[in-house]
PyMOL CGO cylinders between C-alpha atoms (Angstrom):
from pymol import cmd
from pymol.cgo import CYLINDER

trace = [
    CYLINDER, 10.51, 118.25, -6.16, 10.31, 115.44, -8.58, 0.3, 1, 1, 1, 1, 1, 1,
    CYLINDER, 10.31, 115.44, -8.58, 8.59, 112.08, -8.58, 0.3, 1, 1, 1, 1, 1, 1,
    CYLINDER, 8.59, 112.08, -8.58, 11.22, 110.03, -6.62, 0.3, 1, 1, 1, 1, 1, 1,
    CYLINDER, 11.22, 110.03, -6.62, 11.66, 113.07, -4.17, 0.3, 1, 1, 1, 1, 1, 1,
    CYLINDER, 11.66, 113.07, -4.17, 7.86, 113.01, -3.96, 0.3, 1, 1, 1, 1, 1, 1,
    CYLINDER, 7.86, 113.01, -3.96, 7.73, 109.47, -3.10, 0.3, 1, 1, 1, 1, 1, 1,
    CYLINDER, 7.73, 109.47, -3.10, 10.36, 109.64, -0.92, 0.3, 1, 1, 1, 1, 1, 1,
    CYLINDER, 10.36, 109.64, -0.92, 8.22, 111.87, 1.02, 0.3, 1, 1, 1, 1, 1, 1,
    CYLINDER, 8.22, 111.87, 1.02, 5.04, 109.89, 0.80, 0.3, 1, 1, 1, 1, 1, 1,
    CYLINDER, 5.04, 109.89, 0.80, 6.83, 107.09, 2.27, 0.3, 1, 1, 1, 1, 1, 1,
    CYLINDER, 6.83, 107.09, 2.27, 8.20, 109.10, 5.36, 0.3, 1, 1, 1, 1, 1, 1,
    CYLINDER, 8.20, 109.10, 5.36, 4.57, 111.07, 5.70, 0.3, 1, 1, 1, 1, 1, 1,
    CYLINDER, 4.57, 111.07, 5.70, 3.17, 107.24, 5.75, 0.3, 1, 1, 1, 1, 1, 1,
    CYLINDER, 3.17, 107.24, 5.75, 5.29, 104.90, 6.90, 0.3, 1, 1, 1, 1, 1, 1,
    CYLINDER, 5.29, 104.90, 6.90, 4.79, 102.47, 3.61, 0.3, 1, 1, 1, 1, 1, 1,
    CYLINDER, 4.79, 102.47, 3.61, 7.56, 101.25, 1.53, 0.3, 1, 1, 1, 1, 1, 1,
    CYLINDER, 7.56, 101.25, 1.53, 9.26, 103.41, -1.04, 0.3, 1, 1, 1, 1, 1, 1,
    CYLINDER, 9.26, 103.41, -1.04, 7.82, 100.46, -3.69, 0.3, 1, 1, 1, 1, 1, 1,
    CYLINDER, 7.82, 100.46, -3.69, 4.46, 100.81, -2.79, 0.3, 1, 1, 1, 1, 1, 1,
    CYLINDER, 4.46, 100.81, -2.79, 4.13, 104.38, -2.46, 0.3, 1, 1, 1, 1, 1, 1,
    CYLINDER, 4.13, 104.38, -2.46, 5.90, 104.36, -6.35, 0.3, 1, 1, 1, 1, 1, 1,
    CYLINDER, 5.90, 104.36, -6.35, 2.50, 102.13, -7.18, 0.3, 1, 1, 1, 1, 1, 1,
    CYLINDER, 2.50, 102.13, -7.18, -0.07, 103.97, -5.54, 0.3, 1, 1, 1, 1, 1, 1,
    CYLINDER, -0.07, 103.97, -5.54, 1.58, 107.26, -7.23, 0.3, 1, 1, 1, 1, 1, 1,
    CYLINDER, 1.58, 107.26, -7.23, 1.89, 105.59, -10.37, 0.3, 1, 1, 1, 1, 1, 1,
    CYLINDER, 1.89, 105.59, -10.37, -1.95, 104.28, -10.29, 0.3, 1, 1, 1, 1, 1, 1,
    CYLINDER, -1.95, 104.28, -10.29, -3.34, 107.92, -9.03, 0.3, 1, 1, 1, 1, 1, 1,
    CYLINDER, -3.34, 107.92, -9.03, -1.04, 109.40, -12.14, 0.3, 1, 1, 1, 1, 1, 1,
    CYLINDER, -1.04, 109.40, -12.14, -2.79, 106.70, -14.24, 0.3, 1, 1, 1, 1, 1, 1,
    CYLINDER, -2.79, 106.70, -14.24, -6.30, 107.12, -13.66, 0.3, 1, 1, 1, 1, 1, 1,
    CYLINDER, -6.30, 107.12, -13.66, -6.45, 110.95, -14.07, 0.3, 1, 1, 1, 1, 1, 1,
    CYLINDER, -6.45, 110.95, -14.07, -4.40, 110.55, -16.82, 0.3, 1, 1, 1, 1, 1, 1,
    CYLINDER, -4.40, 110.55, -16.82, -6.76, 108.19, -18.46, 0.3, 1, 1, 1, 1, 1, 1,
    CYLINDER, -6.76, 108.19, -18.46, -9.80, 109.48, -16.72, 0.3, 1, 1, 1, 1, 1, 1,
    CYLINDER, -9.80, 109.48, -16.72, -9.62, 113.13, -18.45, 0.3, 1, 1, 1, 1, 1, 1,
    CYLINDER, -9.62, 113.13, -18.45, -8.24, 111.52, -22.18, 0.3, 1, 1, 1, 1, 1, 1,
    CYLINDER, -8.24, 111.52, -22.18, -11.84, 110.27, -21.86, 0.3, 1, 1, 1, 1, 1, 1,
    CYLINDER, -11.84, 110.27, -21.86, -13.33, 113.56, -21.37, 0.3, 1, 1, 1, 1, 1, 1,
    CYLINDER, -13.33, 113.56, -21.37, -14.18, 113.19, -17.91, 0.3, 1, 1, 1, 1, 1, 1,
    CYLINDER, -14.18, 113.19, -17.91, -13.37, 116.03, -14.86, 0.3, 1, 1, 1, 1, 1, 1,
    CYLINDER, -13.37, 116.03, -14.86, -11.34, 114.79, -11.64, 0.3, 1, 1, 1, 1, 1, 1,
    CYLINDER, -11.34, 114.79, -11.64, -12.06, 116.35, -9.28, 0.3, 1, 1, 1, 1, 1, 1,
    CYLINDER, -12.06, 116.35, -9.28, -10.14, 116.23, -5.62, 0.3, 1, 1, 1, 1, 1, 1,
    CYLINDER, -10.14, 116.23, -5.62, -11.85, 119.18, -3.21, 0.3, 1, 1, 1, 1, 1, 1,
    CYLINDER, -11.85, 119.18, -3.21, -9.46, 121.47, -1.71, 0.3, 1, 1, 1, 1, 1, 1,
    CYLINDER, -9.46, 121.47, -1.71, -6.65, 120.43, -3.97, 0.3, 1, 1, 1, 1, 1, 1,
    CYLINDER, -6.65, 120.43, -3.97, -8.07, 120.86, -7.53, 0.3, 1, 1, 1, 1, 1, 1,
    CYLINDER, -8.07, 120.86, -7.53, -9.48, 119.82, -11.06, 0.3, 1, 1, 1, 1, 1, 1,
    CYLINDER, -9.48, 119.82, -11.06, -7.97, 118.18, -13.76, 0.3, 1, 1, 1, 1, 1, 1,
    CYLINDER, -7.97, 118.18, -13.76, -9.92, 118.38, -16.85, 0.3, 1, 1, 1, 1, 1, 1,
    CYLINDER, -9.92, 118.38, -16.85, -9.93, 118.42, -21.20, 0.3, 1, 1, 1, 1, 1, 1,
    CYLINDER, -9.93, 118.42, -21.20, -10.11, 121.22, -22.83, 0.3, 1, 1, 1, 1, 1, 1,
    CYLINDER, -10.11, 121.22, -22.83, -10.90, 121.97, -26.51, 0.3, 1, 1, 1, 1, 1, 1,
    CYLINDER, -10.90, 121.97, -26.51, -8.18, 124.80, -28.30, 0.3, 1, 1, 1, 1, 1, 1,
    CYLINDER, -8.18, 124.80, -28.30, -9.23, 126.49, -31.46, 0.3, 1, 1, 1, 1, 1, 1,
    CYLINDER, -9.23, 126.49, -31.46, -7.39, 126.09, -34.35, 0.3, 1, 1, 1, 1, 1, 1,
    CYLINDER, -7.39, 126.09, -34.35, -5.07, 129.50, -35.24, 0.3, 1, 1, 1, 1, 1, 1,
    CYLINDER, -5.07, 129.50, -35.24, -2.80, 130.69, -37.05, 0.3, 1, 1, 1, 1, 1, 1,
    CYLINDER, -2.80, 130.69, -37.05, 0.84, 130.84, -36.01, 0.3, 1, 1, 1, 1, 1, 1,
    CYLINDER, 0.84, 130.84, -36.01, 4.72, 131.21, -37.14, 0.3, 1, 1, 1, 1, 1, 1,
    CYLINDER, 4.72, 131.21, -37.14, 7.54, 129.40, -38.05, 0.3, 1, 1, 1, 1, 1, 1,
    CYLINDER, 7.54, 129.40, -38.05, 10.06, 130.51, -35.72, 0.3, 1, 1, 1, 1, 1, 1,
    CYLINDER, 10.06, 130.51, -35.72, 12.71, 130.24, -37.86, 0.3, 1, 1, 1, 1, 1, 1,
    CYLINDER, 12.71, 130.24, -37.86, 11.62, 131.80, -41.25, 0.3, 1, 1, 1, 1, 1, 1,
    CYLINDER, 11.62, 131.80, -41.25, 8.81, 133.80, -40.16, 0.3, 1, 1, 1, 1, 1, 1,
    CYLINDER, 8.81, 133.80, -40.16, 6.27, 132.07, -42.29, 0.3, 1, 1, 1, 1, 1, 1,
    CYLINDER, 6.27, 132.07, -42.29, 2.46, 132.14, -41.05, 0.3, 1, 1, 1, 1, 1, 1,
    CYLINDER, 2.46, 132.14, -41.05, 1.19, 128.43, -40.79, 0.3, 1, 1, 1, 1, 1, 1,
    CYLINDER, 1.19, 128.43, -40.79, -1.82, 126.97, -39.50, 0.3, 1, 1, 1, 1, 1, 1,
    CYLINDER, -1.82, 126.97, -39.50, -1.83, 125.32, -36.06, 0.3, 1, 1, 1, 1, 1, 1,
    CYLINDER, -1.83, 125.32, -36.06, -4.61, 122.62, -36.29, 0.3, 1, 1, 1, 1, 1, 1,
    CYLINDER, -4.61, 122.62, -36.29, -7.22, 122.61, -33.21, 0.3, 1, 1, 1, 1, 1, 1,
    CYLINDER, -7.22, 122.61, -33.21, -6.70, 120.46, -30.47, 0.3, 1, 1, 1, 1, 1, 1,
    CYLINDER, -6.70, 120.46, -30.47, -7.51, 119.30, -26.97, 0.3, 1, 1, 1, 1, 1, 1,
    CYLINDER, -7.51, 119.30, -26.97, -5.32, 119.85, -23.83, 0.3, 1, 1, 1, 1, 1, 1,
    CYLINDER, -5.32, 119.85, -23.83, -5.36, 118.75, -20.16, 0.3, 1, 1, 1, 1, 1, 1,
    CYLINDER, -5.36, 118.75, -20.16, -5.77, 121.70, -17.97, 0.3, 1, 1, 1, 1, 1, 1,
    CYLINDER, -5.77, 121.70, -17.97, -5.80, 121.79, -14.02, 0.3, 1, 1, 1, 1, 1, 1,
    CYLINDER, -5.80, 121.79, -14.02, -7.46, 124.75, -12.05, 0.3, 1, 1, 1, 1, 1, 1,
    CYLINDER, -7.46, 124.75, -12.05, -6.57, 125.02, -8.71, 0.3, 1, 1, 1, 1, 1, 1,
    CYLINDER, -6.57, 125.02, -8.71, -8.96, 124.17, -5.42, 0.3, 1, 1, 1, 1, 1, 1,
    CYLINDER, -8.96, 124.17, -5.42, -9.65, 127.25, -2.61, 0.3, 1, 1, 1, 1, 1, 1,
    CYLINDER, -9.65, 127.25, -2.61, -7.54, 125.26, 0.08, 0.3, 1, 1, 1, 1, 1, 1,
    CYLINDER, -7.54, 125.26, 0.08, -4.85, 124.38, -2.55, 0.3, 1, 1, 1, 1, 1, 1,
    CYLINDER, -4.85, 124.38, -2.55, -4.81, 128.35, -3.74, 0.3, 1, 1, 1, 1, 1, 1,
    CYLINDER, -4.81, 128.35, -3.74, -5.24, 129.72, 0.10, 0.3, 1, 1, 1, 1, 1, 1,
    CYLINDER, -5.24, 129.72, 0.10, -1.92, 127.64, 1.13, 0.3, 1, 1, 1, 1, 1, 1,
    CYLINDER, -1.92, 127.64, 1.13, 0.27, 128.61, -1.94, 0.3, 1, 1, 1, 1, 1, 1,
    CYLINDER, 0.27, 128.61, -1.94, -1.09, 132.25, -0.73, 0.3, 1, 1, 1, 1, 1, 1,
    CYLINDER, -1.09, 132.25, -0.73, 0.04, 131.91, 2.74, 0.3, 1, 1, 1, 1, 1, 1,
    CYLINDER, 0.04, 131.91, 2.74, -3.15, 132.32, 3.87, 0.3, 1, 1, 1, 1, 1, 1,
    CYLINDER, -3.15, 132.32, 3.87, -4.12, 128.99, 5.38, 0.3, 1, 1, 1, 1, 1, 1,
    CYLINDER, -4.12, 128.99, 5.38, -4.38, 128.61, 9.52, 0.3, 1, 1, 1, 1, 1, 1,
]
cmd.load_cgo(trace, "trace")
């Protein structure tokens, strides 16, 4: 599914427009976007956590002449799953 699928689907599940469903997405993307660039956790129960996360810096190589190089440390967005999220994908939710 991608985002216009996914809207098209929020606006069927709610009966709102296509346009504002493309907002609301577009402001929920937004904020957790810029909510976890700050450092901050979102957190939505039973569906998950988005959150920053600090990477060491290592050492890697160039694919393409096999030279060792040094990849800098860095922080990434990761999300972990919520138990209601998890049990569905598991086939285990009644």
């Amino acid at each position: 599914m991608n985002k216009s699928e996914l809207i098209d689907a929020l606006a069927a599940r709610t009966e709102l427009s296509k346009a504002t469903c493309a907002k609301a997405l577009d402001a929920v993307i937004d904020t957790i976007v810029e909510t976890v660039a700050e450092g901050e956790t979102v957190t939505l129960v039973g569906f998950g956590s988005f959150r920053a996360s600090g990477r060491a810096a290592r050492e890697g190589k160039n694919p393409k002449t096999g030279a060792k190089i040094m990849i800098p440390q860095t922080t990434v967005p990761k999300f972990a799953a919520g138990a209601g999220f998890k049990a569905k994908v598991a086939g285990k939710d009644e």
